[in-house]
C-alpha beads as a LAMMPS data file, in Angstrom:
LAMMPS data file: protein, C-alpha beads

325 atoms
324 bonds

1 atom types
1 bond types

-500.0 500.0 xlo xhi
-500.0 500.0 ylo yhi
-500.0 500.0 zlo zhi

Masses

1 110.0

Atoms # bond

1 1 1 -18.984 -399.119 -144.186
2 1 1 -21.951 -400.850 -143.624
3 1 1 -24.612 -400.664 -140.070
4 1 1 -24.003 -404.847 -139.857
5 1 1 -20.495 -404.059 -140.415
6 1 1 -20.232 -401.419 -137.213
7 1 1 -22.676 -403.727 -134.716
8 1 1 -20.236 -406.884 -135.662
9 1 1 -17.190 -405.133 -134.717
10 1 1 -16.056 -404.761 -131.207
11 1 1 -15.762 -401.152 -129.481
12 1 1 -12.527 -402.615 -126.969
13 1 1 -11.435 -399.450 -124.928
14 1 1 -13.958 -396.627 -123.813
15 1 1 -12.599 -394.190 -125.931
16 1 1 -13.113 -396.645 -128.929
17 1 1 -16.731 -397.179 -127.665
18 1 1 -17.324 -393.186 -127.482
19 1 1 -15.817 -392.687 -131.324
20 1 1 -18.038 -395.957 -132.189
21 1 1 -21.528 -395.259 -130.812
22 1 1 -20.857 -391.529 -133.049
23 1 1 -20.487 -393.211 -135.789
24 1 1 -23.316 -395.534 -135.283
25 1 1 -25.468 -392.195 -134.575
26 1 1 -24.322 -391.043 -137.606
27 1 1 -25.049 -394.318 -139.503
28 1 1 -28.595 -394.495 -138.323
29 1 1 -29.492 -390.668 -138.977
30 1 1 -28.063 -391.621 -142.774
31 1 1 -30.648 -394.056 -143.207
32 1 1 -33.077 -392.488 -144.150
33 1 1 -30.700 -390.501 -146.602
34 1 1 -31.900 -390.201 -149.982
35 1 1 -29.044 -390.777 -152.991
36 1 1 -27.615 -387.599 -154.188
37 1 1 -27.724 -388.868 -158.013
38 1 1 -31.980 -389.858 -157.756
39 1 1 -33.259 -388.529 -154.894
40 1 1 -34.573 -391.777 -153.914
41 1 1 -33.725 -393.915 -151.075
42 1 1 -30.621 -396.458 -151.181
43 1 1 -31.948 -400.015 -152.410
44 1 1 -32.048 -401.792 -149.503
45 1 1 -29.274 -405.141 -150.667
46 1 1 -30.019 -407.527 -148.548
47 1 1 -33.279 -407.771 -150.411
48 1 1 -31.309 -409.442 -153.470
49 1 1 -30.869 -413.192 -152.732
50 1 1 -27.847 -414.595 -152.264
51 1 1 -27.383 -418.037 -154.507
52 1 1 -23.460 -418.145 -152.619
53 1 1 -21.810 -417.985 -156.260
54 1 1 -20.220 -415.523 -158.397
55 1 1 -22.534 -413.417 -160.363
56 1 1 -23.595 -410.444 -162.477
57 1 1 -21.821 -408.924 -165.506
58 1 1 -18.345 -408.900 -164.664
59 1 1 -16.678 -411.320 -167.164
60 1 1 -14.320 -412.473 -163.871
61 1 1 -17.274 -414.556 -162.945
62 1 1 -16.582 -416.814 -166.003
63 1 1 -14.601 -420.223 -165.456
64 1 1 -12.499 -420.181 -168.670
65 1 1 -11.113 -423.905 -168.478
66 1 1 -9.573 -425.792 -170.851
67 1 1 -12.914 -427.698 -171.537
68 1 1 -12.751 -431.223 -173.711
69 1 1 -14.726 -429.620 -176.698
70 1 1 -13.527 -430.521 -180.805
71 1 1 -11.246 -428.022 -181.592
72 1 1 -12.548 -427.854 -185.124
73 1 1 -14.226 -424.299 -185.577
74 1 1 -17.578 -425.433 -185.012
75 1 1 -20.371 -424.428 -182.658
76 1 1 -22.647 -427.022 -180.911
77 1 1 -25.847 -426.247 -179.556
78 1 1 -28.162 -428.742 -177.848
79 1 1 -31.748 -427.650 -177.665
80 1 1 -33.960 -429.141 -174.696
81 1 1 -37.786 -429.016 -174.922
82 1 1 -38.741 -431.002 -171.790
83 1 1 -41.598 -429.853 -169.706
84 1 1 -43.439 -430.914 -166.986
85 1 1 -47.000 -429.881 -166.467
86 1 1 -47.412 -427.007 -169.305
87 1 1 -46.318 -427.301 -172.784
88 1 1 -46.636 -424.037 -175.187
89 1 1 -47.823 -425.239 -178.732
90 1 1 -45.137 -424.032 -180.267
91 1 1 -42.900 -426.785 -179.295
92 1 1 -45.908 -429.069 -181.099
93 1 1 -46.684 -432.625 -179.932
94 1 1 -44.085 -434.307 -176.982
95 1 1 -41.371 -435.668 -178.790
96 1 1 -39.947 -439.870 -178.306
97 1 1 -37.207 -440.427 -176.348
98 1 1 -33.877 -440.035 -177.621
99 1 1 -31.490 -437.459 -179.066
100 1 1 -32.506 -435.972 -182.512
101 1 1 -35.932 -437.827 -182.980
102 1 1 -38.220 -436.929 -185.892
103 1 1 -39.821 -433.675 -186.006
104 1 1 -42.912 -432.662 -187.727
105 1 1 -44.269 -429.142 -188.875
106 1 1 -45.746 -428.966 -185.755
107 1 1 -42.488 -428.517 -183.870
108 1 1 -41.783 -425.016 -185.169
109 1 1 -39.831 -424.248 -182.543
110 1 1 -37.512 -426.554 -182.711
111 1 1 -37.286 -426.781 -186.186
112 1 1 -36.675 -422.915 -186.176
113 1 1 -33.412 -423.068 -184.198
114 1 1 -32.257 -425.781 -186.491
115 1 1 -32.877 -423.887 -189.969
116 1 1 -31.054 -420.811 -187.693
117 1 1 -28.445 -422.579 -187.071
118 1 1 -28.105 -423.845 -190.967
119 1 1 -28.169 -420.193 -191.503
120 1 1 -25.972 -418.505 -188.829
121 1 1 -23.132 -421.115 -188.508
122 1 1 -24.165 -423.176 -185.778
123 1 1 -24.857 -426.729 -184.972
124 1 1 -27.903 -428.113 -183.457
125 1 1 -28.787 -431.076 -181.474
126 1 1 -32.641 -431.580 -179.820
127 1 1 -33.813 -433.406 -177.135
128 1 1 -36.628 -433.417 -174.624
129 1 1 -35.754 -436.966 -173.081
130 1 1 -33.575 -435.639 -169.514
131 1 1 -31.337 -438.747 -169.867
132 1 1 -29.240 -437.091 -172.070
133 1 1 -28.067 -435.174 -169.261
134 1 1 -27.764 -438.050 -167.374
135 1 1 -24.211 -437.378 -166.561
136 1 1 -21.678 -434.645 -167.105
137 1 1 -19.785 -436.353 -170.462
138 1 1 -23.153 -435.745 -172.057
139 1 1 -23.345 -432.030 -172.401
140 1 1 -19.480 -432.104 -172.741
141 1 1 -19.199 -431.349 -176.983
142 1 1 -21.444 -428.644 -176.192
143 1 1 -20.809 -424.831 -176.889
144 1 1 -24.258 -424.088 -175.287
145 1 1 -27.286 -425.669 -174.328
146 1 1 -30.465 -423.634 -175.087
147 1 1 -33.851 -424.310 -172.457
148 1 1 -36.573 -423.752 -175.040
149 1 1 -39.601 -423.302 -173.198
150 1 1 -39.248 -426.211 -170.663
151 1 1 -41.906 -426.245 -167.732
152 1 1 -41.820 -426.496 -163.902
153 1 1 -39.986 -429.780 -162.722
154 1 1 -38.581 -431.249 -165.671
155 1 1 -35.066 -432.096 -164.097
156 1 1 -34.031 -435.234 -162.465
157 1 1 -31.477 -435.469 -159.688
158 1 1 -28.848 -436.406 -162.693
159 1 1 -29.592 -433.833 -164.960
160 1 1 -29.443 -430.971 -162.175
161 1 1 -25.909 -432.319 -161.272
162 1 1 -24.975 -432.265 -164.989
163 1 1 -26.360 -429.091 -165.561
164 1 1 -24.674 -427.373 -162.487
165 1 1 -21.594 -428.683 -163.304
166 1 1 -21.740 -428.009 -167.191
167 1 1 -22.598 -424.100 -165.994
168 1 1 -19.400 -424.308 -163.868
169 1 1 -17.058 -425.936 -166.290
170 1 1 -17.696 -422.164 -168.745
171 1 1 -20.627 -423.596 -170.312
172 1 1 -23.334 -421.608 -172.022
173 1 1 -26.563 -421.220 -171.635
174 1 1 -29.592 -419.631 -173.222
175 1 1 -33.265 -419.729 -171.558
176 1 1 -36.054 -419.152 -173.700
177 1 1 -40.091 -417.859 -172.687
178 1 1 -41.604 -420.789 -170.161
179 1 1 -38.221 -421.859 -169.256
180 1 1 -38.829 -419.198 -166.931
181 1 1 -41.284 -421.195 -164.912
182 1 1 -39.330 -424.181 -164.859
183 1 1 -37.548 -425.297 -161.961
184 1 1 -38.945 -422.962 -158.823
185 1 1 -37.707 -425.165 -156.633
186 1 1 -33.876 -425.343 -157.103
187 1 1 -32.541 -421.702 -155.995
188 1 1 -29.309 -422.382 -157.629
189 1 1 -31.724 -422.420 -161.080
190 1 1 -33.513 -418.974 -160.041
191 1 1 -29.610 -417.444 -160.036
192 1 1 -28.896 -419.088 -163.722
193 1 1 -32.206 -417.227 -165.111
194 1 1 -31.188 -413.868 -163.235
195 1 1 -32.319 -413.952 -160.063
196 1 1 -36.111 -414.121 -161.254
197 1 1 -38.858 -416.726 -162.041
198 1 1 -42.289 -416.181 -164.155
199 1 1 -44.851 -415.266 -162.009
200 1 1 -47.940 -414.502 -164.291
201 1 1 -48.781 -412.295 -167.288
202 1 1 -51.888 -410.612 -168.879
203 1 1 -53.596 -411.559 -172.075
204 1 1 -51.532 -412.159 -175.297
205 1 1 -51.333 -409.077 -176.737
206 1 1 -49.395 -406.776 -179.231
207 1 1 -46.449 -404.331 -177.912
208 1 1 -43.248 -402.744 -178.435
209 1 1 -40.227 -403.839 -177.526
210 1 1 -37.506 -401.331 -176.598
211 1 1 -33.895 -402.382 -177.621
212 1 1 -31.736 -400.974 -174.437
213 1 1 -28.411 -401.567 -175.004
214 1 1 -27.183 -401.841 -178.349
215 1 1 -23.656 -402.856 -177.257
216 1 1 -24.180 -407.217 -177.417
217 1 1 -24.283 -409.565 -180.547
218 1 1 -28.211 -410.044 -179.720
219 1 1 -29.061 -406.789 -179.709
220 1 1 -26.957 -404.212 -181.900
221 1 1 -28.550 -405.309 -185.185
222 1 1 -31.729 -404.638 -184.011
223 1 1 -34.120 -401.312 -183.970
224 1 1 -33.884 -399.416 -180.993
225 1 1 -37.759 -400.019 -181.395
226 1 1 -39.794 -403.098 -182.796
227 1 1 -42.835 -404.374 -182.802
228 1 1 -44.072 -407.886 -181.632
229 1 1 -46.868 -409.680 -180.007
230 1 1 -46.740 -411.501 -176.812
231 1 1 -48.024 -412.409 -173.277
232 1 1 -45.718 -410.156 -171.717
233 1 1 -44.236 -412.228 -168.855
234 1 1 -44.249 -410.667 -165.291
235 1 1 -41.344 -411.231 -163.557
236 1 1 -40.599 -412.274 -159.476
237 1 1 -38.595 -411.154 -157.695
238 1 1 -37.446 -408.646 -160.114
239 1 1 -34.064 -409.592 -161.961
240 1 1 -31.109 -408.537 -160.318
241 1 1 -27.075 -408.646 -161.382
242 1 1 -27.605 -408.859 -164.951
243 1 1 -27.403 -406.539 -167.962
244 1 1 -30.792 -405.636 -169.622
245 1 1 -31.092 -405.880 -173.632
246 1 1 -34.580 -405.558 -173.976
247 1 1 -38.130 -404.401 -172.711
248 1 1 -41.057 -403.703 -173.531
249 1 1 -43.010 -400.695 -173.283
250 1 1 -45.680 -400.832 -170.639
251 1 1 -47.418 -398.166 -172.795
252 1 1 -47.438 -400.088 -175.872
253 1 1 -49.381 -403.293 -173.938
254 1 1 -52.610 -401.397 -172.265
255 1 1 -52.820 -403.138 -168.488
256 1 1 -50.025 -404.086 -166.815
257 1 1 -52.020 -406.736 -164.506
258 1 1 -51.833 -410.099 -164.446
259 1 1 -54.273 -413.268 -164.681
260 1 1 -52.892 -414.261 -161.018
261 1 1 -52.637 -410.496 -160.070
262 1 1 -49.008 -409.027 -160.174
263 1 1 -49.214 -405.625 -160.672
264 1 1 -46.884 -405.618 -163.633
265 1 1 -44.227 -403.972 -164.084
266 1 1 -44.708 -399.872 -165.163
267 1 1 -41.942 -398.166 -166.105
268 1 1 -39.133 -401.318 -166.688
269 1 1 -40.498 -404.118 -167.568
270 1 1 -37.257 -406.510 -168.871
271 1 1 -38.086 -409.015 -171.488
272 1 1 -34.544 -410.101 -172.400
273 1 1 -30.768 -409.948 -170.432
274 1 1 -27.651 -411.435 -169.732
275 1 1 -25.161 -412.684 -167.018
276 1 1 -22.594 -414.127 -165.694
277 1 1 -23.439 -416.757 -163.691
278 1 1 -21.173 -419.562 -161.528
279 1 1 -18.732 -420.177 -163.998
280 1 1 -20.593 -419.905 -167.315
281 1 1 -22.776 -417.435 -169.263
282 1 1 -26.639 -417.298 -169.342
283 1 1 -28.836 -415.027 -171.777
284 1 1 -32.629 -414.918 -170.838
285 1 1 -35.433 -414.026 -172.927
286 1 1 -39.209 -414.217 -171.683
287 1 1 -39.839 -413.571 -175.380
288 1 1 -41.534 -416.162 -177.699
289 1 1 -44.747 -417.756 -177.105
290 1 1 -46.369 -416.782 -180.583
291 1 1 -45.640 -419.771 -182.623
292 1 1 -45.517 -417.676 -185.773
293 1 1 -42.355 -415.761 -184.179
294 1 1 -40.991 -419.048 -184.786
295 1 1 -42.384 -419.639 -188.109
296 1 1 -40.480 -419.502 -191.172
297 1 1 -41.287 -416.724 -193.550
298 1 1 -43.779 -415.392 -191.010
299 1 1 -45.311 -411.983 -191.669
300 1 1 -45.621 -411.372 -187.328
301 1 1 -44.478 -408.217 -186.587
302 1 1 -40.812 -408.269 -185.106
303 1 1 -40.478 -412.081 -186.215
304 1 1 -37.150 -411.173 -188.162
305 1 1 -36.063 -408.806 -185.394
306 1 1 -36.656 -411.829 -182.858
307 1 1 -34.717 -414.586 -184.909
308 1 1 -31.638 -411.948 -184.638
309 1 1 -32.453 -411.701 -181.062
310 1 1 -32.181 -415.411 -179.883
311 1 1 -29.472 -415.952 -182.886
312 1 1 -27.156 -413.353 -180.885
313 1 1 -28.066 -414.739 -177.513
314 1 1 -27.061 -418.410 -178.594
315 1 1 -23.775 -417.673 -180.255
316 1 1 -22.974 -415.380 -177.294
317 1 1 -23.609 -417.836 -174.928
318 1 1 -21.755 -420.524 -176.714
319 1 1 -18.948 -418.204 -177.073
320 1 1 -18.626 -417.570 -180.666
321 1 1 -19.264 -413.643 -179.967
322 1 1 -18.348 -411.432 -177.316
323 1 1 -20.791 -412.045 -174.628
324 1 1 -22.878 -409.861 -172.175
325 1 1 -21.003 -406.229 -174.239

Bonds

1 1 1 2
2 1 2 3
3 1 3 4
4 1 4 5
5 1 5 6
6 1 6 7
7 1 7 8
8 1 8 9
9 1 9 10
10 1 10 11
11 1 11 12
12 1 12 13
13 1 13 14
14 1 14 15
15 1 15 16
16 1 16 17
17 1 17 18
18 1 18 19
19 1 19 20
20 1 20 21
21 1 21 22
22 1 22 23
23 1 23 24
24 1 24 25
25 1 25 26
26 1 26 27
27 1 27 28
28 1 28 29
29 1 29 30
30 1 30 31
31 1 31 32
32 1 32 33
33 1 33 34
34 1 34 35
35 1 35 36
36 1 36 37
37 1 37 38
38 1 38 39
39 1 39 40
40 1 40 41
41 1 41 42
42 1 42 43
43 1 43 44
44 1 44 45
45 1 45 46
46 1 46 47
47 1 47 48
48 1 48 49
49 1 49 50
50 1 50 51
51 1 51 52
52 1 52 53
53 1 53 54
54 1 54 55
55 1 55 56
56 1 56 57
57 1 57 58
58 1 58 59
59 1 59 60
60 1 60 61
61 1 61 62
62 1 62 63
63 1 63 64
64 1 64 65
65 1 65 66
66 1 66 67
67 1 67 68
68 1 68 69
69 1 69 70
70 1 70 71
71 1 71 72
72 1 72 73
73 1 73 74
74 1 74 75
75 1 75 76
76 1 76 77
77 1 77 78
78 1 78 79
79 1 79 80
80 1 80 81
81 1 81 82
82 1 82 83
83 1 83 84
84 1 84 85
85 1 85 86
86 1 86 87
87 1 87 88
88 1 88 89
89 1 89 90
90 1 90 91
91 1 91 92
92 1 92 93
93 1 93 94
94 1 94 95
95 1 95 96
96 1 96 97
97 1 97 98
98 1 98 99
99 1 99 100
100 1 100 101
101 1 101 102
102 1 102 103
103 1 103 104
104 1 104 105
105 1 105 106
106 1 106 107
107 1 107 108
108 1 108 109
109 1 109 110
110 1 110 111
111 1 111 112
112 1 112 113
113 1 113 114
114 1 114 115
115 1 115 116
116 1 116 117
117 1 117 118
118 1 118 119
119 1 119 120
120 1 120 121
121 1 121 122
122 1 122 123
123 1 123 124
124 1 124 125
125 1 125 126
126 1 126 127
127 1 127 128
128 1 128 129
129 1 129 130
130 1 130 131
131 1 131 132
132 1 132 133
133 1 133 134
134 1 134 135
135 1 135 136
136 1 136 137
137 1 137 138
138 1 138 139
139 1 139 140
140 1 140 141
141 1 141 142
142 1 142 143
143 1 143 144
144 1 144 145
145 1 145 146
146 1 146 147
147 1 147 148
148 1 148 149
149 1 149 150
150 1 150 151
151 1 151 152
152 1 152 153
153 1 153 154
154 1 154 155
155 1 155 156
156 1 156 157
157 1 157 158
158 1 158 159
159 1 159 160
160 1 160 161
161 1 161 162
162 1 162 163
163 1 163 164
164 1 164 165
165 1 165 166
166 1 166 167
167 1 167 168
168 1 168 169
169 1 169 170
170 1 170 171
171 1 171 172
172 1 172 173
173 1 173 174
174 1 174 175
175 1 175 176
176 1 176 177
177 1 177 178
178 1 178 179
179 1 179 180
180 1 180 181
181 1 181 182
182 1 182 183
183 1 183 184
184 1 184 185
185 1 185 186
186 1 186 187
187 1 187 188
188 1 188 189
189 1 189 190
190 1 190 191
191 1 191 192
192 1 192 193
193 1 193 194
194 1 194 195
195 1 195 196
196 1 196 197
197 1 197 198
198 1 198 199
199 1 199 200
200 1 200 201
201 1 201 202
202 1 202 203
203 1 203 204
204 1 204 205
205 1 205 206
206 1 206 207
207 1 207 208
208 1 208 209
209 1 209 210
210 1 210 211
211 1 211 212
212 1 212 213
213 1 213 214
214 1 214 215
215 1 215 216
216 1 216 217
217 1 217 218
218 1 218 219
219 1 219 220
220 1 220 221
221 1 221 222
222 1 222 223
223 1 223 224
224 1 224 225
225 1 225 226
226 1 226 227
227 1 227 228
228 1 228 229
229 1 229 230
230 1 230 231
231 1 231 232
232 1 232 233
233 1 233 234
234 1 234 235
235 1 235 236
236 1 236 237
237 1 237 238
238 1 238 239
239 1 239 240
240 1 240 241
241 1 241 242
242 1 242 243
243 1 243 244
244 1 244 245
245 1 245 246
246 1 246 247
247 1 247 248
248 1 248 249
249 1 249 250
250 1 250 251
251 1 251 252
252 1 252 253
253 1 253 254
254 1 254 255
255 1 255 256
256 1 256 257
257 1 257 258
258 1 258 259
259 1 259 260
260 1 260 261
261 1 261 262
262 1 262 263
263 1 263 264
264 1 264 265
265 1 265 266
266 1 266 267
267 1 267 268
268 1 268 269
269 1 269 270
270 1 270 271
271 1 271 272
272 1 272 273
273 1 273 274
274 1 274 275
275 1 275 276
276 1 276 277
277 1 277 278
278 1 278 279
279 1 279 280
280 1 280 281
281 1 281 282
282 1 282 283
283 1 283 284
284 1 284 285
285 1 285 286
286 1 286 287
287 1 287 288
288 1 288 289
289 1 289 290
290 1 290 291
291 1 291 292
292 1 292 293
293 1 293 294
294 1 294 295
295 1 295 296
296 1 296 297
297 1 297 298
298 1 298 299
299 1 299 300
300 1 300 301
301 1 301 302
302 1 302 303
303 1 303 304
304 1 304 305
305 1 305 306
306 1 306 307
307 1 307 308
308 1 308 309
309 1 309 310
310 1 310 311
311 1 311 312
312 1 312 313
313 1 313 314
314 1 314 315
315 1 315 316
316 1 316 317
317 1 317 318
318 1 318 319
319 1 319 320
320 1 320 321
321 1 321 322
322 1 322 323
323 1 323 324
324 1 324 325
């Protein structure tokens, strides 16, 4: 039972007042109570926001509906590279409107995910014009739809409502490096990426990335230790209600600090995880800036480990794996 849970109740007789100011003396004294499994104190929850949806990693969060998708076997994937103020070279020059519009070598993002998807099984459309999720019919064929570095407020009214109601329809979807600092606005958005925005990191740097839990299709082919070069994203608030797949080790990376002064993150620092989020599934990676972890036949260390990595998280989110293990 919880102290707000005690004070909102009502004492009614004297006797009932007596036994109920004990056991509020007995509440208060046990706050300051450290756990008997860490010795530290109790997180204090109310801390953790509250988006007002279902959440976390318990697959009852997940809106199985009978969703008008082919039937056919297939896995569709739509990648979105809009952005609004910052744009990482790796998504190359801004792409014309439209859905599927030329791409050069310069794109190697995008044209990464496509070759992966060649490889692995998996369809891919690509898009950075919002109008294609200018209403909910739009992301409809979709297994998942994959935020690929998008920037800070790249979403119209129309594609917010689309999105939201995609998510809640038991739609997938995948957030990858900037699309972390995309959106700070739009609470609902903060919830999809796990409770957590980008806040700053240090310079671009080599590391070592710590596979945590083996268990999901991202992660259980990979090392339980690889290396890979990065900016090493600093996360606020923290990430809350989601499984963690991957960090990095802070003693891989020198200084924690960041350009705009976080103190980093010592001791956990998440780089990739998964949820269940209002309806649908979400796997988050802050991995991803280095354009040559996008690059075919790149010699970057980890660049083999990291296609695996986002390969998992798309077909998990899209449903053609078990999701969030």
């Amino acid at each position: 039972m919880s102290l707000r849970s005690v004070l909102g109740k009502s004492l009614g007789s004297a006797g009932q007042g007596v036994l109920g100011l004990a056991i509020l003396a007995a509440l208060l004294a046990g706050l300051g109570a450290t756990s008997s499994s860490g010795g530290r104190p109790e997180p204090y929850r109310d801390k953790v926001a509250d988006y007002g949806v279902c959440r976390g990693t318990d697959p009852a969060c997940y809106n199985d509906w009978d969703l008008p998708r082919e039937d056919d076997g297939r896995v569709r994937v739509l990648v979105l590279t809009a952005t609004g103020v910052s744009r990482h070279a790796h998504l190359g020059p801004l792409l014309p409107p439209g859905l599927n519009p030329p791409l050069t070598a310069e794109h190697v993002a995008q044209n990464a995910v496509v070759r992966w998807g060649q490889e692995h099984g998996f369809e891919v459309d690509w898009t950075e014009d919002v109008r294609q999720l200018d209403s909910p019919g739009r992301l409809a064929p979709y297994d998942a739809v994959v935020f690929l570095s998008t920037s800070r407020t790249m979403l119209d009214d129309a594609a917010q409502t689309t999105l939201l109601q995609y998510v809640r329809s038991g739609g997938g979807f995948v957030a990858i490096h900037n699309t972390l600092g995309a959106m700070y606005h739009w609470p609902w958005f903060q919830g999809l990426l796990g409770g957590t925005h980008f806040y700053d990191h240090g310079p671009h740097r080599d590391g070592q990335v710590v596979t945590v839990d083996r268990r999901d299709v991202s992660t259980r082919d990979l090392p339980r230790r690889w290396d890979f070069r990065d900016e090493w994203y600093h996360l606020e608030p923290f990430p809350t209600d989601v499984r963690f797949l991957a960090e990095v080790d802070t003693r891989t990376t020198g200084s924690g600090a960041g350009f705009n002064g976080h103190p980093g993150h010592p001791g956990e620092h998440p780089v990739s995880w998964c949820q269940y989020y209002d309806g649908g599934r979400a796997w988050v990676t802050s991995l991803g800036h280095d354009p040559e972890a996008w690059t075919e036949d790149s010699t970057l260390p980890g660049a083999g480990s990291f296609e695996r990595h986002v390969v998992g998280g798309i077909l998990g989110a899209a449903g053609a794996r078990p999701f969030c293990r």
